[in-house]
DRENMAR-85317 format. One record per atom (N, C-alpha, C): residue in one letter; y, z, x. Coordinates in steps of 0.02 Angstrom, whole numbers, padded with zeros to 5 digits, always signed. Each point is the difference from the previous one (the first is absolute). Last residue first. Layout:
N
aYZX...
//
This chain:
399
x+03788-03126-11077x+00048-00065+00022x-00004-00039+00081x-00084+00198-00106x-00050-00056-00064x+00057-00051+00032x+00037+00211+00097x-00073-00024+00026x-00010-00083-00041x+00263+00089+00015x-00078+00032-00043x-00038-00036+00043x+00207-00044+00107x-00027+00083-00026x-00061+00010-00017x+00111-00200+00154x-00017+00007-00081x-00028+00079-00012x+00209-00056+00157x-00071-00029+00011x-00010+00027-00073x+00252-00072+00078x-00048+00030-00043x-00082-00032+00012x+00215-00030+00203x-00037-00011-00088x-00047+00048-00020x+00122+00028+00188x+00063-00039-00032x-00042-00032-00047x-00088+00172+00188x-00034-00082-00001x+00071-00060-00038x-00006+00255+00000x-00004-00023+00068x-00013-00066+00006x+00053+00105-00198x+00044+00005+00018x-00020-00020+00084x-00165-00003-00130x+00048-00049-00044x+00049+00001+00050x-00147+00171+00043x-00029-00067+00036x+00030-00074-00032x+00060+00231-00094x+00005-00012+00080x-00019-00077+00032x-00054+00072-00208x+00069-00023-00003x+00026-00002+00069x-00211+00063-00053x+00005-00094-00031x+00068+00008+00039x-00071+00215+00025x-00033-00048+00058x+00042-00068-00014x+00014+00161-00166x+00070-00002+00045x-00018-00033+00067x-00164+00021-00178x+00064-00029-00029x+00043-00007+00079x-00241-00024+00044x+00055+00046-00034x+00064-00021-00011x-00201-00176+00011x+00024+00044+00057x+00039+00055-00050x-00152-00167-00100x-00013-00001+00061x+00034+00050+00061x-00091+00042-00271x+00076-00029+00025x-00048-00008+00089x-00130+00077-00154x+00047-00053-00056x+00038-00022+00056x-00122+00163+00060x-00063-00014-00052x+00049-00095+00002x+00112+00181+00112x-00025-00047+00024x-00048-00044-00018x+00090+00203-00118x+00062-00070+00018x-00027-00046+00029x-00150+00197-00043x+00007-00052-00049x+00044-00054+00023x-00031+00154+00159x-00066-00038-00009x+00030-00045-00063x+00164+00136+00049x-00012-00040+00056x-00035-00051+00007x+00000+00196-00161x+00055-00057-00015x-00011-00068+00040x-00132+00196+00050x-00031-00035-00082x+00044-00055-00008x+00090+00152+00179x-00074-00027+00014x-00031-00060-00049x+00217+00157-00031x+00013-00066+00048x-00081-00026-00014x+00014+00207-00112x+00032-00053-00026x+00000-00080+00020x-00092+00201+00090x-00046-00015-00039x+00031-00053-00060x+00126+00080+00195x-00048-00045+00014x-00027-00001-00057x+00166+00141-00055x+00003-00074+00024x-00034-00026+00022x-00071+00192-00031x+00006-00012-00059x+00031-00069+00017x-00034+00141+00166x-00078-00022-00021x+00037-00041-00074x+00183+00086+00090x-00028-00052+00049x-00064-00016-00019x+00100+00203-00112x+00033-00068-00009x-00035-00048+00028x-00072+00201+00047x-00030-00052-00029x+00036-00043-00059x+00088+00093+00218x-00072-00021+00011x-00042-00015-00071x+00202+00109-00028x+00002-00041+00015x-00049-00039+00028x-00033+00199-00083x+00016-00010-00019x+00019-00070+00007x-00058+00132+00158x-00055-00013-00023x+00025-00059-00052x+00174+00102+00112x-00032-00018+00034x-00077-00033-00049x+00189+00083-00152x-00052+00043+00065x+00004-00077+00023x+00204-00032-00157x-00082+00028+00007x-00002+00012+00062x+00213-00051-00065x-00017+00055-00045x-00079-00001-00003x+00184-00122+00132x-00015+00064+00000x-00037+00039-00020x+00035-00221-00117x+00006+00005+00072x+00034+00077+00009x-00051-00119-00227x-00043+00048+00055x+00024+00016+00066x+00047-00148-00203x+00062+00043+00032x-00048+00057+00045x-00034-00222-00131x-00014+00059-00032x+00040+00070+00034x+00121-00233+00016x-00082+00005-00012x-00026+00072-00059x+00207-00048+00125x+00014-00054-00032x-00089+00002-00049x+00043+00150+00184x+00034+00046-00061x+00009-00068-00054x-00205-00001+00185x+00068+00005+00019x+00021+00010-00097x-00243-00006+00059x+00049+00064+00028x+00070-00011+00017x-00154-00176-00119x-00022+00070-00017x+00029+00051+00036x+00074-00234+00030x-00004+00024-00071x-00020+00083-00006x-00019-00079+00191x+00072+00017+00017x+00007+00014-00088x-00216-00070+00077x+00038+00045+00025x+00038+00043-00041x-00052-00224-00044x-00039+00042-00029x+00036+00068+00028x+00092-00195+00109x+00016+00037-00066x-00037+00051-00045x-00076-00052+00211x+00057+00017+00015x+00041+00024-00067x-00218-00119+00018x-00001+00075+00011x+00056+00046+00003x-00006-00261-00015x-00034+00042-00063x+00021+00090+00004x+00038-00144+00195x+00072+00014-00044x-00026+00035-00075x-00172-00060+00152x+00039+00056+00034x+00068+00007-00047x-00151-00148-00053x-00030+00069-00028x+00050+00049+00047x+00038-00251+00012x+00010+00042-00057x-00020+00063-00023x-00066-00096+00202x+00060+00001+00010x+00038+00022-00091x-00226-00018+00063x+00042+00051+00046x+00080+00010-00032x-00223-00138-00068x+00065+00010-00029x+00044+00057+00005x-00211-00072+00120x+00026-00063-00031x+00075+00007-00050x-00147+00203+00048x+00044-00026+00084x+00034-00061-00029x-00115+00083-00181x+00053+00059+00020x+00031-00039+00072x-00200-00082-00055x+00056-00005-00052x+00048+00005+00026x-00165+00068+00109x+00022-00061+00026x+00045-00031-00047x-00092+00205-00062x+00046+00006+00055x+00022-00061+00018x-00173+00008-00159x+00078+00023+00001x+00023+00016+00029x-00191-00092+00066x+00032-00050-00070x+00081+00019+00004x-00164+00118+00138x+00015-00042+00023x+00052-00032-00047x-00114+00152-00120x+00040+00044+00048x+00038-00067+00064x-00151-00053-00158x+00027+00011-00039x+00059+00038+00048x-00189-00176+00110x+00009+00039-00040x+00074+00008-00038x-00064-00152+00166x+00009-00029-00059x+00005+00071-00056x-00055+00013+00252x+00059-00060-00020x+00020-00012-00055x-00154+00164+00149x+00029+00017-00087x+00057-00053-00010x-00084+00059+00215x-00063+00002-00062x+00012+00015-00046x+00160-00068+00147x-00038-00031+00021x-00060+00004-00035x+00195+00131-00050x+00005-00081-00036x-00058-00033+00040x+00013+00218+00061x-00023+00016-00041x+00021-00088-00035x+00038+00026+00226x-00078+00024-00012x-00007-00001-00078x+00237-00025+00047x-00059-00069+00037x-00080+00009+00003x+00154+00194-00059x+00017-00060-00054x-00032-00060+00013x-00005+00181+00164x-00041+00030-00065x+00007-00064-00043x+00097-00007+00190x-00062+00013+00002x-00038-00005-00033x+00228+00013-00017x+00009-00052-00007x-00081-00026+00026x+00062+00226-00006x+00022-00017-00079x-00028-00090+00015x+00034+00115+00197x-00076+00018-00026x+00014-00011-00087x+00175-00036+00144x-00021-00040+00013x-00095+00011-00044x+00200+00146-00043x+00005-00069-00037x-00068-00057+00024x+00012+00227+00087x-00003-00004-00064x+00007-00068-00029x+00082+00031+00180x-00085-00011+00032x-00024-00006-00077x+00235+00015+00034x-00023-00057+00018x-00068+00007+00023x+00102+00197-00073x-00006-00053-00048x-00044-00060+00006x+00082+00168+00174x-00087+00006-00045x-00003-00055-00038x+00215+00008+00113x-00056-00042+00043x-00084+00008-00052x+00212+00099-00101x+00019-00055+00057x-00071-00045-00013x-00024+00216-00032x-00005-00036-00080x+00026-00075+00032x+00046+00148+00168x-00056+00030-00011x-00017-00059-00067x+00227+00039+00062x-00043-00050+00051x-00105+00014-00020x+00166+00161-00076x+00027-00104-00038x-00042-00034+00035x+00036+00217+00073x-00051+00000-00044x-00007-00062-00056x+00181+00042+00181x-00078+00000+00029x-00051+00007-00081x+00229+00004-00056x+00003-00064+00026x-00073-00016+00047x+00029+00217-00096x+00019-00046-00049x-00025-00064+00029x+00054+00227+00067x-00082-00021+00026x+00009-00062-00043x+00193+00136-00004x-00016-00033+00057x-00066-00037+00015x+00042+00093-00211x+00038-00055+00024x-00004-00011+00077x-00198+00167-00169x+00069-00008+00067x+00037-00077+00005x-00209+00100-00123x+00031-00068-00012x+00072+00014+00034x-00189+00134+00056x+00051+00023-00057x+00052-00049-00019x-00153+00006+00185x+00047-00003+00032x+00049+00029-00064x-00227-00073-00030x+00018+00057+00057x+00049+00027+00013x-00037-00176-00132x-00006+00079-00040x-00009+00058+00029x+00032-00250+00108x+00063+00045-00024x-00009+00064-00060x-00187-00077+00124x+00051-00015+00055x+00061+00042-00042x-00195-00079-00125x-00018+00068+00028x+00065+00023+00035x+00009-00231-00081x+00012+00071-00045x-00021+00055+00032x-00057-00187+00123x+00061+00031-00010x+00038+00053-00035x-00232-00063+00013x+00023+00023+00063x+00077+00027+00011x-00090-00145-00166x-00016+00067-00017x+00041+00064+00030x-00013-00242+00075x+00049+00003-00056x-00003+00106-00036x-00174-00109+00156x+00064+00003+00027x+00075+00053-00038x-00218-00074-00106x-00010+00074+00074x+00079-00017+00032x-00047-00173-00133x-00013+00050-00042x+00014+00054+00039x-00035-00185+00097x+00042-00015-00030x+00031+00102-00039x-00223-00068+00044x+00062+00013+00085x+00068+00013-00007x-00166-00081-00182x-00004+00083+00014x+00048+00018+00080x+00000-00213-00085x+00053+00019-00049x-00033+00087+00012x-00094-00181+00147x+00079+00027+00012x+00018+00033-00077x-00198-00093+00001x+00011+00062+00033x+00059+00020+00029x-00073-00208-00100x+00014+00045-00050x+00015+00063+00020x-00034-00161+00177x+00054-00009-00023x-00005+00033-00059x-00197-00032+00068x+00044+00032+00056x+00069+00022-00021x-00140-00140-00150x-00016+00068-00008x+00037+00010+00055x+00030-00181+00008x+00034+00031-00046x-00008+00055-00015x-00124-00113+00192x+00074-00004+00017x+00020+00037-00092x-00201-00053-00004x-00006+00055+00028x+00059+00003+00031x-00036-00187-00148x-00016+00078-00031x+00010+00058+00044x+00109-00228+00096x-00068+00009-00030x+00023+00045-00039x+00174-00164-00025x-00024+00056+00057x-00034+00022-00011x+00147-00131-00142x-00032-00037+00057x-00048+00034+00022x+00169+00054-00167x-00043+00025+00002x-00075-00057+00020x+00257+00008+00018x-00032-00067-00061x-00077+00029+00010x+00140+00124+00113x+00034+00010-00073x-00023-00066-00041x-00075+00023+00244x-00001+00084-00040x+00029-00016-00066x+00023-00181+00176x-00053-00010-00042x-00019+00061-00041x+00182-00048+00191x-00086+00028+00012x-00042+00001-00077x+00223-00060-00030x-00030-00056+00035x-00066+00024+00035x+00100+00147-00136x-00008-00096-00055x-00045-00008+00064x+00108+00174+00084x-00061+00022-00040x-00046-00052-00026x+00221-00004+00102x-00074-00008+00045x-00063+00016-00014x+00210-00001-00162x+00010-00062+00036x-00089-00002+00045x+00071+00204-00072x-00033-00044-00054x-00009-00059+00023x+00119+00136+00150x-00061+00024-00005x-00041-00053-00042x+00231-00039-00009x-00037-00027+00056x-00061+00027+00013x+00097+00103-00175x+00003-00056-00001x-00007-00047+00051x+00046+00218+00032x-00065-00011-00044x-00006-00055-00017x+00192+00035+00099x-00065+00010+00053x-00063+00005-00031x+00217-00009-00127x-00025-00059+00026x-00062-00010+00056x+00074+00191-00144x-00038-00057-00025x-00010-00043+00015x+00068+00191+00148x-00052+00003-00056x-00028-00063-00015x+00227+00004+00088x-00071-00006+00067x-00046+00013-00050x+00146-00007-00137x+00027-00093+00018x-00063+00021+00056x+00078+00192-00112x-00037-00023-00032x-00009-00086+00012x+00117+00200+00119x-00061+00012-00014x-00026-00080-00033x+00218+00013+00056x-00001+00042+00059x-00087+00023+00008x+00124-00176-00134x-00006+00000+00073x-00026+00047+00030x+00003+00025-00240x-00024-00067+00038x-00003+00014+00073x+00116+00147-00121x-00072+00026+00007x-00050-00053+00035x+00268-00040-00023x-00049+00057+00032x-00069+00020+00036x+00058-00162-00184x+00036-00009+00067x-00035+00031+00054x-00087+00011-00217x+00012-00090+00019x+00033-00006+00057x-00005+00215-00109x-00062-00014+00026x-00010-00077+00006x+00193+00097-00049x-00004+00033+00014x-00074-00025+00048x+00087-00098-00195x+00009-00010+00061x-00015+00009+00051x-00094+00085-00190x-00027-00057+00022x+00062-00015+00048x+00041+00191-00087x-00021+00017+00024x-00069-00060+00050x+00223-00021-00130x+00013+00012+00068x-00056+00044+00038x-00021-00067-00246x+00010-00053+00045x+00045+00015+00082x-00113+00131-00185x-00037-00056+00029x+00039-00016+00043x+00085+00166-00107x-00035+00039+00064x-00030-00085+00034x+00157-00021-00176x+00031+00054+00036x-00044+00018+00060x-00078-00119-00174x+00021-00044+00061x+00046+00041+00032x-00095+00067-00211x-00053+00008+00062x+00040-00027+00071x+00077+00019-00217x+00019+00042+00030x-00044+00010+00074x-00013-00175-00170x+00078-00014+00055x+00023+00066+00045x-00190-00025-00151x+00002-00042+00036x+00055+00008+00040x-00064+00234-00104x+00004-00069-00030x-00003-00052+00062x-00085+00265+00050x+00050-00038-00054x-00003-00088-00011x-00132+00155+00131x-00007+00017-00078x+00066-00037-00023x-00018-00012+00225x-00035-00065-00029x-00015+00001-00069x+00185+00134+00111x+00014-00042-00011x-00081-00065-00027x-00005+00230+00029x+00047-00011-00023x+00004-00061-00034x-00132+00073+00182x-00041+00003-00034x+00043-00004-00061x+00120-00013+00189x-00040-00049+00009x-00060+00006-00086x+00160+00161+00059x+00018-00041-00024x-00019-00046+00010x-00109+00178+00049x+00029-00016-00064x+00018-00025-00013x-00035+00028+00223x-00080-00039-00035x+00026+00004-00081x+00181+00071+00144x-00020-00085+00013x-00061-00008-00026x+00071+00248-00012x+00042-00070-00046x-00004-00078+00001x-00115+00150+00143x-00038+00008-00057x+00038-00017-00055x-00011-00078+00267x+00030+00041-00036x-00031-00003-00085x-00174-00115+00187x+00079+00007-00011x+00033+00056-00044x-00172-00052+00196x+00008+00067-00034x+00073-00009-00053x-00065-00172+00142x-00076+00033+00032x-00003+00052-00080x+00192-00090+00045x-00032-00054-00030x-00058+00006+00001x+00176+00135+00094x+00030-00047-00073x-00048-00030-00019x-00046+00023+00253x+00052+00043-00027x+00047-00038-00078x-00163-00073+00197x-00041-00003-00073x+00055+00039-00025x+00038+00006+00201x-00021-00077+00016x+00002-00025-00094x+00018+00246+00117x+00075-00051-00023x-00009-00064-00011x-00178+00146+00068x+00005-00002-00076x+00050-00047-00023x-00072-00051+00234x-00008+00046-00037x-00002-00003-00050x+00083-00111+00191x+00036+00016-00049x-00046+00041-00040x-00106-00107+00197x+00075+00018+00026x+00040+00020-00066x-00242-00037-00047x+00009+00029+00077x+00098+00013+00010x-00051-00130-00192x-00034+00054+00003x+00014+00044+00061x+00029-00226-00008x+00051+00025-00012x+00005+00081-00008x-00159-00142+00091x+00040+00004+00039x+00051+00046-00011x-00174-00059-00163x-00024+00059+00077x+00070+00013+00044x+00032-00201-00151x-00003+00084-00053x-00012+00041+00035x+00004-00210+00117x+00067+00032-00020x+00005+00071-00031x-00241-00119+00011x+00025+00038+00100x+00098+00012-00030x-00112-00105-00197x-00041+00058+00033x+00037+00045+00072x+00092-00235-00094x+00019+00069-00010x-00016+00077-00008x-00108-00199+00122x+00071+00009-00010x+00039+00061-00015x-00233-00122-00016x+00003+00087+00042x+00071+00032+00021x-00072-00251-00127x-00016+00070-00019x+00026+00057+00025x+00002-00189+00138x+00070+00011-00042x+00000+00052-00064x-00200-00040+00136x+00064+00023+00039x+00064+00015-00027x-00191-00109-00106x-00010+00074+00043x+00062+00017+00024x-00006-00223-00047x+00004+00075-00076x-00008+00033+00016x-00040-00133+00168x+00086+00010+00007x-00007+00020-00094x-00218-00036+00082x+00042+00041+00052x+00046+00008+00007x-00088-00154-00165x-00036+00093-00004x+00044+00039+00053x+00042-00249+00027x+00018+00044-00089x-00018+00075-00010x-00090-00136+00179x+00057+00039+00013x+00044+00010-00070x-00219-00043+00005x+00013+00051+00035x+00056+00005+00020x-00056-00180-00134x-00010+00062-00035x-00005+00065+00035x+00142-00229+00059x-00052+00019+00013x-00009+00065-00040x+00194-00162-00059x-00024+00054+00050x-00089+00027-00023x+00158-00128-00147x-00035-00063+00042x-00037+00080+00059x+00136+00052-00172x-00049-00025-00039x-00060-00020+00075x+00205+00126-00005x-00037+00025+00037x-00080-00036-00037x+00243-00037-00070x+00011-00033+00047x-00069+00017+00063x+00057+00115-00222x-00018-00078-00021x-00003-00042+00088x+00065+00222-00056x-00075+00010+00023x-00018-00085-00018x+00225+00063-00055x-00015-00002+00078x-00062+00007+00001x+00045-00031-00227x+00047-00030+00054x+00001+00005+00068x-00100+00162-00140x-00011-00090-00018x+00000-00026+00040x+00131+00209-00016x-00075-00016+00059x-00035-00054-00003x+00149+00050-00171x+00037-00002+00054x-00050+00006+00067x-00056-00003-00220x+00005-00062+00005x+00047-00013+00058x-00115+00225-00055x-00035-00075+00014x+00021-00040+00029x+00138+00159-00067x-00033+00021+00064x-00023-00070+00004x+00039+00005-00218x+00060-00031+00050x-00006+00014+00088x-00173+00086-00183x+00020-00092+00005x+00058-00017+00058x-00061+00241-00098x-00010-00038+00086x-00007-00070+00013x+00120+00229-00179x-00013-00064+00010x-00036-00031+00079x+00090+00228-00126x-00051+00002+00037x-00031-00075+00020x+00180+00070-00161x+00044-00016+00082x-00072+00002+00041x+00018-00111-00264x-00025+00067+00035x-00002-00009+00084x+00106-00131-00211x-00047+00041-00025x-00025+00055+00059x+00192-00140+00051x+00001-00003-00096x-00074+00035-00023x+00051-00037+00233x+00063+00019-00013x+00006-00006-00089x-00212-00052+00128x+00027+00061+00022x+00058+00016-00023x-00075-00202-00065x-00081+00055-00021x+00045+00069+00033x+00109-00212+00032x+00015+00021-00054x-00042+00073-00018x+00000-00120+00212x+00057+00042-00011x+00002+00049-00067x-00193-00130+00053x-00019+00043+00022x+00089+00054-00011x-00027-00235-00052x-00051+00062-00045x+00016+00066+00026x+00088-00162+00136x+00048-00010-00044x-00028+00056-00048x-00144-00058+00193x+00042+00065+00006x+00061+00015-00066x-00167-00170-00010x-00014+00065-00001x+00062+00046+00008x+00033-00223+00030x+00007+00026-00094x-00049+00088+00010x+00030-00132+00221x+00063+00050-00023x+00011+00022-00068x-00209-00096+00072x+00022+00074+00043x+00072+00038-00037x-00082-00219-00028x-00050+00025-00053x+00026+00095+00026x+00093-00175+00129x+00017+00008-00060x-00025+00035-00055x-00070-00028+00216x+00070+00018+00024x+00019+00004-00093x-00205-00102+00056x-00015+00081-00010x+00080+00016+00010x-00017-00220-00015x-00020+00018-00059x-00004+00077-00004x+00059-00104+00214x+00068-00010-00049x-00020+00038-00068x-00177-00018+00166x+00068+00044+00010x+00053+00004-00045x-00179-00155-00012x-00043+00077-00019x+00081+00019+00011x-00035-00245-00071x+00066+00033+00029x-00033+00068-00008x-00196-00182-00022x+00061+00036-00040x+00040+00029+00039x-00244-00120+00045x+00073-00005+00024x+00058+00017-00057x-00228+00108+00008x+00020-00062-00072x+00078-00043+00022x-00087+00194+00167x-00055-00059+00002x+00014-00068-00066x+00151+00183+00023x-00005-00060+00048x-00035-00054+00012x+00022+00170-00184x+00051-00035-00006x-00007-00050+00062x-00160+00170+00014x-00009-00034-00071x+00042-00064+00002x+00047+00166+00149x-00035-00016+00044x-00040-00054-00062x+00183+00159-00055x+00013-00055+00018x-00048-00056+00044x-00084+00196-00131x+00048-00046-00054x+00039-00063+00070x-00127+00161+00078x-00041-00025-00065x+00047-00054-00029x+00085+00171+00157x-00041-00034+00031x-00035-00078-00048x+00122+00163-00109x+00038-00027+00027x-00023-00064+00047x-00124+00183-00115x+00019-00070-00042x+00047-00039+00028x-00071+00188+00139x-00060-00021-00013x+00015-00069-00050x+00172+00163-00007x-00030-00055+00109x-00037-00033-00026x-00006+00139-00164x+00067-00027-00020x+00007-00061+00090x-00165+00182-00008x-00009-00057-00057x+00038-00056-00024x+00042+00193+00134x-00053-00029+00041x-00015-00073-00033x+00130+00170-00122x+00028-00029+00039x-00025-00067+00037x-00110+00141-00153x+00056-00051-00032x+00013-00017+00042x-00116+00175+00084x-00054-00062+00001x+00048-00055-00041x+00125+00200+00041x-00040-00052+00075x-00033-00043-00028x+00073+00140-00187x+00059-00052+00042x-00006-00026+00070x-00171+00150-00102x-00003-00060-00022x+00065-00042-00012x-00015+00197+00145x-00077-00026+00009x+00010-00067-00048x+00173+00179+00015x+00022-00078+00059x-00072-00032-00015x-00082+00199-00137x+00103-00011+00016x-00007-00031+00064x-00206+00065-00118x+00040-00068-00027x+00060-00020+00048x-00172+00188+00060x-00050-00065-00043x+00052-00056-00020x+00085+00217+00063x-00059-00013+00049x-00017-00066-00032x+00162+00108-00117x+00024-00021+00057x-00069-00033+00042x-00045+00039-00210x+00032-00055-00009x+00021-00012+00076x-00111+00194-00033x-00064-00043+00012x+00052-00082-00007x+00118+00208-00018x-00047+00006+00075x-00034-00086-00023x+00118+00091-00191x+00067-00040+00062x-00043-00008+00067x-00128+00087-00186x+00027-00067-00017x+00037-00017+00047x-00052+00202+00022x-00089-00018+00018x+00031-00079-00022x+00170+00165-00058x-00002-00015+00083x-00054-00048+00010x+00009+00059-00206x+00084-00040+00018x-00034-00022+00076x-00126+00160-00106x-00041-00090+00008x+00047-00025+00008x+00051+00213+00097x-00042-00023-00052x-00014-00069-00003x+00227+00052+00086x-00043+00061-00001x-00053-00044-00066x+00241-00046+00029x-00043-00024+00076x-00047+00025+00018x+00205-00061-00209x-00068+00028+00023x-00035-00015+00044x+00270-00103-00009x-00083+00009-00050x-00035+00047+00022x+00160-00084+00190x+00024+00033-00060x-00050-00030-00038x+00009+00018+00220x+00072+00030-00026x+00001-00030-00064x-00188-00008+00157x-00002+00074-00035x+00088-00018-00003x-00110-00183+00088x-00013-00010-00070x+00024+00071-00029x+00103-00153+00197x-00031+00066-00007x-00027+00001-00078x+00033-00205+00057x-00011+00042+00048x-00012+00056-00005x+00016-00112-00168x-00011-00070+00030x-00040+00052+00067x+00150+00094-00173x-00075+00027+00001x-00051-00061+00026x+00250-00026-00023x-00017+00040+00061x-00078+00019-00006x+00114-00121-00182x+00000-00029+00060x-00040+00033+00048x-00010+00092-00243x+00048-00024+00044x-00032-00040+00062x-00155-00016-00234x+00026+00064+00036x+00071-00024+00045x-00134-00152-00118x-00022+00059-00047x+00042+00060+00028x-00009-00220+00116x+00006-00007-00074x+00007+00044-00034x-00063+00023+00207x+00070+00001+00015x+00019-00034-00081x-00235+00046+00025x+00050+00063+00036x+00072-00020-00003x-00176-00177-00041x+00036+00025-00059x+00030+00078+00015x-00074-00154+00157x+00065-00015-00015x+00023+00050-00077x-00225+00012+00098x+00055+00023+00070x+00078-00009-00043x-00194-00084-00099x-00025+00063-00001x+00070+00016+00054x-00008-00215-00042x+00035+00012-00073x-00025+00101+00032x-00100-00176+00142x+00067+00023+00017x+00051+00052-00053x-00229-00086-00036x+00018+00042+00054x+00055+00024+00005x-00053-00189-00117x+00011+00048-00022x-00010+00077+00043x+00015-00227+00109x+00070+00027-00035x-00010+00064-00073x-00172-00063+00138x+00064+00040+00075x+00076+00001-00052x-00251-00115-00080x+00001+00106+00028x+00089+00015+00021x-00014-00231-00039x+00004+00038-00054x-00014+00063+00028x-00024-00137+00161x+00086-00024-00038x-00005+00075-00038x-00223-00051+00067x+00043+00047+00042x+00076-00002-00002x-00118-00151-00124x-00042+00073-00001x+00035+00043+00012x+00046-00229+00076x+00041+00044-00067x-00041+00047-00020x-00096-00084+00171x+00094+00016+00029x+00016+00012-00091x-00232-00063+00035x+00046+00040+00020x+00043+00043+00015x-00047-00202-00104x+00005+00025-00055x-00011+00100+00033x+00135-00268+00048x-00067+00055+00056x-00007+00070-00058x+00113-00268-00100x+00012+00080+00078x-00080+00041-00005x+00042-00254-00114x-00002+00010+00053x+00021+00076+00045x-00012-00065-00247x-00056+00004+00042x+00000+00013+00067x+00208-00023-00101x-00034+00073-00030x-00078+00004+00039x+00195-00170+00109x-00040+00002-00070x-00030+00070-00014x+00215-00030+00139x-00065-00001+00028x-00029+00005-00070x+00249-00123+00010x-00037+00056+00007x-00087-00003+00011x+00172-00182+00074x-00046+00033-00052x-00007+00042+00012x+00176-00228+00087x-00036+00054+00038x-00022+00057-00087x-00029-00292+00081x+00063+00064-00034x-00032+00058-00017x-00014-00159+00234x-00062+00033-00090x+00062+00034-00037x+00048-00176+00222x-00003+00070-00020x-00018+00005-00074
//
């Protein structure tokens, strides 16, 4: 047996980190709502900010275009390295199981700290708890990886309908519409100091490590993650596949699109009603996942005639150092709207925050490209792959 290595820098799919990067700054457009505002504008967005005007024309085109759209393609992606990483480790006879069992649990170890000391919107630990069981769907055929993500996807889709139909508003009751002392004192506690935040953080990351886990966020990410899994292996995410299979596939993001729309029409019909709540979830549900798949269209057509450009460059940056740009973004954040920082939280538009987010990327992007000028992996990549392996690989390029 080889003593067991991380994957050299030359060796990944340039791709897959293209599409790394679109999905984790992507993601910064969705997350900075619950950075900037309460919890609940996740779902219902009219309880609380401005919901009129370009507020609204900012919360339409983020819901349609970003929200679950680039935590599917992370996800898909996250299978997709799993697949990657232990199918690497076998062919170099290395311990793949034992190595991804460990590299898993320093994630999830990150992932405790990222939610219970800087921010309860954490998904490392989802991750690293689906890790772990999507690790045993390496060897399965890519159709039945697809056909049991499918399935285990549609989980808590058909519960929410279910629940809907026989309970109603009482399903979403407190949380669809919360009380207007609970968004104060949520908006309270992030203007205030570090220690005042953990009053709301930290039983609101439980909260969503347990709960929210089992009951939503384990069929989601892990069914996307067997999606990714059949994606690798049909050859779609190492951008295998003619031109005229991707263009097909860019067209899910207008299908995609019509759906998701579709919904909003649904509950402005309805006057954002709580009973219509748990049916109009499902709508952004399923659109997303077309949205995401015509995102992952677009990124393999455009690195196919453009491998080397400036727009390829930085993003593939940006993917190559996921894993520090997601905690990057987190403190940046939390610097600029929690009360330890500048103390914003509550206190901008909708728009407002949207160009917070143009402003961190225009930060992350340039950084990404330079770090990698010099260094072979991201800071918090090195230290991962220290802490998965039990030595230090060499950092700088010149070593």
């Amino acid at each position: 047996m080889t003593e067991a290595s991380p994957t050299a820098p030359e060796e990944r799919i340039v791709a897959l980190d293209a599409l790394r990067g679109l999905a984790l700054l992507g993601i910064l457009a969705i997350n900075v709502r619950v950075f900037a505002m309460p919890e609940a504008v996740l779902t219902n967005p009219t309880v609380y900010g401005d919901f009129t005007g370009a507020n609204y024309a900012a919360w339409l085109a983020g819901h349609v275009l970003a929200e679950q759209t680039f935590l599917t393609l992370f996800s898909a992606l996250f299978g997709a390295g799993v697949l990657l990483f232990t199918a690497s480790k076998s062919r170099d006879d290395e311990p793949a199981v034992r190595l991804h069992l460990r590299r898993t649990a320093w994630l999830f170890t990150i992932g405790l700290g990222h939610a219970y000391l800087l921010w309860y919107g954490d998904i490392l630990v989802s991750y690293a708890l689906c890790g772990v069981a999507i690790v045993a769907a390496r060897d399965w055929t890519p159709t039945q990886q697809a056909r049991v993500g499918l399935a285990v996807l549609a989980v808590p889709s058909l519960l929410q309908v279910l629940t809907g139909l026989t309970s109603g508003a009482a399903a979403v009751e407190g949380t669809w519409e919360p009380a207007a002392a609970t968004l104060e004192q949520e908006v309270a506690a992030y203007q205030g100091g570090w220690f005042e935040q953990m009053d709301h953080r930290v039983p609101t990351a439980l909260r969503r490590q347990t709960a929210g886990f089992l009951g939503a966020t384990v069929w989601r990410v892990g069914g996307v993650m067997l999606l990714g899994m059949a994606l690798l292996n049909w050859g779609v995410l190492t951008n295998d596949r003619s031109d005229r299979e991707y263009r097909r596939l860019a067209l899910g993001t207008v299908a995609g699109a019509g759906v998701v729309l579709g919904g909003v029409a649904y509950i402005e019909a309805r006057d954002w009603a709580a009973e219509a709540a748990l049916f109009w979830l499902q709508f952004n549900y399923w659109g997303s996942l077309l949205v995401a798949a015509g995102y992952v269209g677009l990124v393999m057509a455009w690195v196919r005639r453009r491998p080397e450009g400036p727009v390829t460059g930085g993003l593939a940056a940006v993917g190559r150092t996921a894993f520090t740009n997601y905690l990057f973004q987190t403190v940046l954040a939390t610097s600029i709207f929690y009360g330890h920082g500048l103390g914003l939280f509550g206190r901008v538009s909708r728009v407002e925050a949207l160009g917070v987010v143009v402003g961190i990327w225009a930060l992350q992007v340039p950084l990404s490209v330079l770090w990698l000028r010099r260094f072979r992996y991201g800071p918090v990549e090195w230290v991962w792959r220290w802490l998965t392996y039990g030595r230090r690989e060499p950092l700088s390029r010149d070593r």
